[in-house]
N, C-alpha and C positions, 0 to 999 in steps of 0.2 A: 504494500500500500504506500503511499506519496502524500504526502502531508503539503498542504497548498498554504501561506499563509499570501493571503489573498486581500490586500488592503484599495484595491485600485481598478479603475473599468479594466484594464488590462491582464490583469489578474483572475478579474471573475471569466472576461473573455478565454484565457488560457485554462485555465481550473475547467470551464465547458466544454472545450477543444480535448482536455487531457479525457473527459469522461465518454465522451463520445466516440475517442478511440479505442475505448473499452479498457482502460487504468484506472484499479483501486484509488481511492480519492478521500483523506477526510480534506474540507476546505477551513479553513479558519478566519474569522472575521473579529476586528477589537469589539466595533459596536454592532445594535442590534440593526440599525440605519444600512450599513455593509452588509449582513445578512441577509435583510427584506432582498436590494438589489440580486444578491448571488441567486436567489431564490425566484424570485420572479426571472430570471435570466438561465437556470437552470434548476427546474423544480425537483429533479428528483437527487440531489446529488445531497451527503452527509456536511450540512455544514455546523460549527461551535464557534458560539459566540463569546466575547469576552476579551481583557486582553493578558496574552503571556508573560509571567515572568520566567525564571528560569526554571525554577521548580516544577511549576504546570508545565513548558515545555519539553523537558528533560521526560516527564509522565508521560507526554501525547509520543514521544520520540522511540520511549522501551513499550509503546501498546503495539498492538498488531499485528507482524511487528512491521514499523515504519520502514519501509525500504529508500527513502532517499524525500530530503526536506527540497522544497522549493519557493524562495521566497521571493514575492509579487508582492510586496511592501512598496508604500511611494517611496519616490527616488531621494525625498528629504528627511524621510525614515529611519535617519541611518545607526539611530541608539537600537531601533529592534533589529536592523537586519546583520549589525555586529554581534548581537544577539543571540540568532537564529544558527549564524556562522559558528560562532564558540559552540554555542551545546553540540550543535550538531556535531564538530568535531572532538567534542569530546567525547558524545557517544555514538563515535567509528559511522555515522549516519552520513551517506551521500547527501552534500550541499551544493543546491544550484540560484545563482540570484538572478532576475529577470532584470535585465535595464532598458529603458524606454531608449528606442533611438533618440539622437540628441536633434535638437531644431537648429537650422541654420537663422538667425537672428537676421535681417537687413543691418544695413551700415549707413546712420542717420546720426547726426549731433545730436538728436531729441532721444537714442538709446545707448541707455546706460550701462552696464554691466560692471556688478559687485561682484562681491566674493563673498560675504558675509551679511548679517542683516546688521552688525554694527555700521559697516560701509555704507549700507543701504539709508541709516538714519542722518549720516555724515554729506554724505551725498543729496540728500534731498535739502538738511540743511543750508547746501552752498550755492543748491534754485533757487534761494530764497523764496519758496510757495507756501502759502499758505493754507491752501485746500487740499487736499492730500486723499485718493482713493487706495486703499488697502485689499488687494484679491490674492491672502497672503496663504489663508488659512486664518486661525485663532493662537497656537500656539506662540509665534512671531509680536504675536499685538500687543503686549504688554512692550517689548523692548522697544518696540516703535514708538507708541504711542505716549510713552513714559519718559523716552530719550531726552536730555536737558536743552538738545541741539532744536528743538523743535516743539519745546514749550513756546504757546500759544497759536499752533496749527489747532485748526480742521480737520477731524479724520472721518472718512467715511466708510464702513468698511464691509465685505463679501463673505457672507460664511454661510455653511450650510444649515440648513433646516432642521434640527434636531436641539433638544434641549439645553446640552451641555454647550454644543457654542453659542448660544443665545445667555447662558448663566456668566460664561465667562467673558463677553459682553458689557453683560451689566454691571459685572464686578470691578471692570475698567472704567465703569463712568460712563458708557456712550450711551446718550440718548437715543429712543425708537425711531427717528428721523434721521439716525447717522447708522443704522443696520439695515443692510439688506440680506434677506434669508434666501436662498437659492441654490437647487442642484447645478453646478457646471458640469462640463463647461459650454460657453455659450457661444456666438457668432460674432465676428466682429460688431455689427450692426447695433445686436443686444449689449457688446460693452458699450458702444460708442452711446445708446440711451442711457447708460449708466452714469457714464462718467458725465454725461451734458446735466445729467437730473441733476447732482450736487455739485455741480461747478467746478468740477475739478481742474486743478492747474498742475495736477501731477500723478500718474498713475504707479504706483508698487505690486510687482507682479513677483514669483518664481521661476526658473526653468524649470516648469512639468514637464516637458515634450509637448507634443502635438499631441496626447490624449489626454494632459491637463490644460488644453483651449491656449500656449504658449502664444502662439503666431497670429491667434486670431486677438489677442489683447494690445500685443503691438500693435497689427496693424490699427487698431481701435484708436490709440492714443495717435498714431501718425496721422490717422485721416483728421484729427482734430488738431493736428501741431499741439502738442503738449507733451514733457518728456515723461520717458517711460524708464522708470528705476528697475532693472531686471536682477535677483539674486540668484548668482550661479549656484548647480547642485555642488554640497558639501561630498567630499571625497572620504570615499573609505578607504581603511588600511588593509592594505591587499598583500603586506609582505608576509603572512604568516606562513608556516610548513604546510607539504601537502598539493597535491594536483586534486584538479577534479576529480569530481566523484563518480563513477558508476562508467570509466572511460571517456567520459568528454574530454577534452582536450583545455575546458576552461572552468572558469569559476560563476562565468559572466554569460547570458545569454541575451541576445538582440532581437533574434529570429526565434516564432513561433516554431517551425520548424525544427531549430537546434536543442529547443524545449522539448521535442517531441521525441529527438535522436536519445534525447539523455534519459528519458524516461524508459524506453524499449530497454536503452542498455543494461538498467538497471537488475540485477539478481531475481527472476522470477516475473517480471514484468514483461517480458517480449512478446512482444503483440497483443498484450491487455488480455485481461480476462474477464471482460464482463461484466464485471460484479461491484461497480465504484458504488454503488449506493452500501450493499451487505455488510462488507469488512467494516464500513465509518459509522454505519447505524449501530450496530454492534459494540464502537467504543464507546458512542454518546450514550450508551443503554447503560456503560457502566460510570456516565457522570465523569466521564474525565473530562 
C-alpha cells in the first residue's frame, strides 16, 4: 500500500490517477476542507483526516504495511515534507516528493521576486504602498501584517473558506471588509476584480506553480500596472544519505508519469492490485 499525503489539487489529482491504476492507497488530508475535495474528486478511495506528527506518522508508516510514502504537500510545506522524509527514512519506507513544475514569471519592473516573506515585507516597504492585497495563504499574515516596515498599511487579504482561517483573521485584527473567503485559484480577470474592489497598489502572491493560479495573479496585477511582490519557494535540504526509493533514480518527481514509474517499482505493487479502497478502509477501521 502507498500512503498519499495529499495537501494540494495536484495531489488529490495524483492520489486519483495512482487509484485508478489499480495501487493500494490510504490518502491523507490535515483538514476536513482537503478531504471533502479528495472525496468528491474520488469517492471511493481510503482517505484520514487530521494532521501528522511524527508519532501518528511513524503508526500510519509500520500499518499495512506501507510500501513507499509519497508526498503531494504544497511546495511551501516544507516543515511537513522534511517530515515525511525523516520518518520515512527512518522506517527503511520508500520516499517520493511531488514538485509542481516551476512557472516561468515575465520580466516586468512591476515583478518582484523575494526569497523570503521577510524580503517580501522589506520590499513592499520601499513601494512605498499603502494598500496592500495579500493571496499569501494565512500562515505568512501575521509577519506581514505585523512587520514594523509597514505599520500603517492597508491589508487586504485571500484565504480560504473554512473556519480556522477566518479565526486566524480575526485574531490579526482584520476587519470583514479586509477578508475575502475563496477557493483558488482563480483567473486572471477574477484577480484583477479583486485587487480593483480594495484599491490595491500592491499585490503579494507565492510561487505555487500554475496549479496554485501563479501566472494568472501576475498577469492580474500587470494588466492593472501595479507591482507584484512574488515569494520564491523555500528550498529543502536534499543532502541527506540515500537514493530513491523503490529504484527511481530521484527523490523529486515533476511528471505524473514518473509518479506512476515509482509506484509499479515498488515491492509488490506492479501493476496494482485492485484493491486501493480495502487495505486503507481497513487501517481507518482500526483508528489510526
Amino acid at each position: 500500500m502507498i500512503l498519499v499525503l495529499a495537501g494540494t489539487q495536484d495531489g488529490r489529482e495524483l492520489a486519483a490517477e495512482l487509484a485508478a491504476a489499480g495501487f493500494d492507497l490510504l490518502v491523507s488530508t490535515a483538514t476536513p476542507y482537503g478531504a471533502a475535495l479528495l472525496r468528491a474528486m474520488a469517492p471511493n478511495l481510503a482517505v484520514r483526516e487530521g494532521r501528522l506528527d511524527r508519532e501518528a506518522l511513524e503508526q500510519l508508516l509500520h500499518t499495512g504495511p506501507v510500501q513507499g510514502l509519497l508526498d503531494a504537500t504544497h511546495p511551501f510545506a516544507t516543515a511537513v515534507s522534511c517530515l515525511a522524509r525523516e520518518t520515512a527514512l527512518c522506517c527503511g519506507v520508500p520516499y517520493l516528493r511531488w514538485e509542481r513544475p516551476p512557472v516561468d514569471l515575465p520580466e516586468s519592473p512591476l515583478v518582484h521576486r523575494v526569497a523570503n516573506w521577510t524580503e517580501a515585507a522589506q520590499r513592499l516597504a520601499a513601494l512605498g504602498v499603502r494598500r496592500i492585497f495579500l493571496a499569501v495563504g494565512v500562515k505568512p499574515l501575521d509577519s506581514i501584517i505585523n512587520h514594523p516596515a509597514l505599520d500603517g498599511c492597508r491589508f487586504t487579504v485571500r484565504v480560504l473558506p473554512v473556519p480556522e482561517s477566518l479565526e486566524i483573521c480575526r485574531q490579526l485584527g482584520l476587519g470583514l471588509d479586509q477578508i475575502i473567503a475563496c477557493q483558488g485559484p482563480g483567473t486572471a480577470r477574477l484577480n484583477e476584480a479583486l485587487l480593483e474592489a480594495c484599491h490595491a497598489e500592491a499585490f503579494l502572491i507565492k510561487d505555487s506553480g500554475r496549479q496554485g493560479g501563479t501566472a494568472e495573479k501576475v498577469q492580474a496585477a500587470l494588466n492593472l500596472r501595479i507591482p507584484v511582490v512574488v515569494v520564491g519557494r523555500p528550498a529543502l535540504n536534499e543532502d541527506e544519505p540515500g537514493q530513491a526509493s523503490g529504484g527511481a533514480p530521484s527523490r523529486v518527481a515533476r511528471q505524473a508519469d514518473e509518479v506512476l514509474s515509482w509506484a509499479a517499482s515498488l515491492a509488490g505493487n506492479s501493476g496494482g492490485s485492485g484493491n486501493s479502497l480495502a487495505r486503507g478502509a481497513q487501517i481507518l477501521d482500526g483508528k489510526v
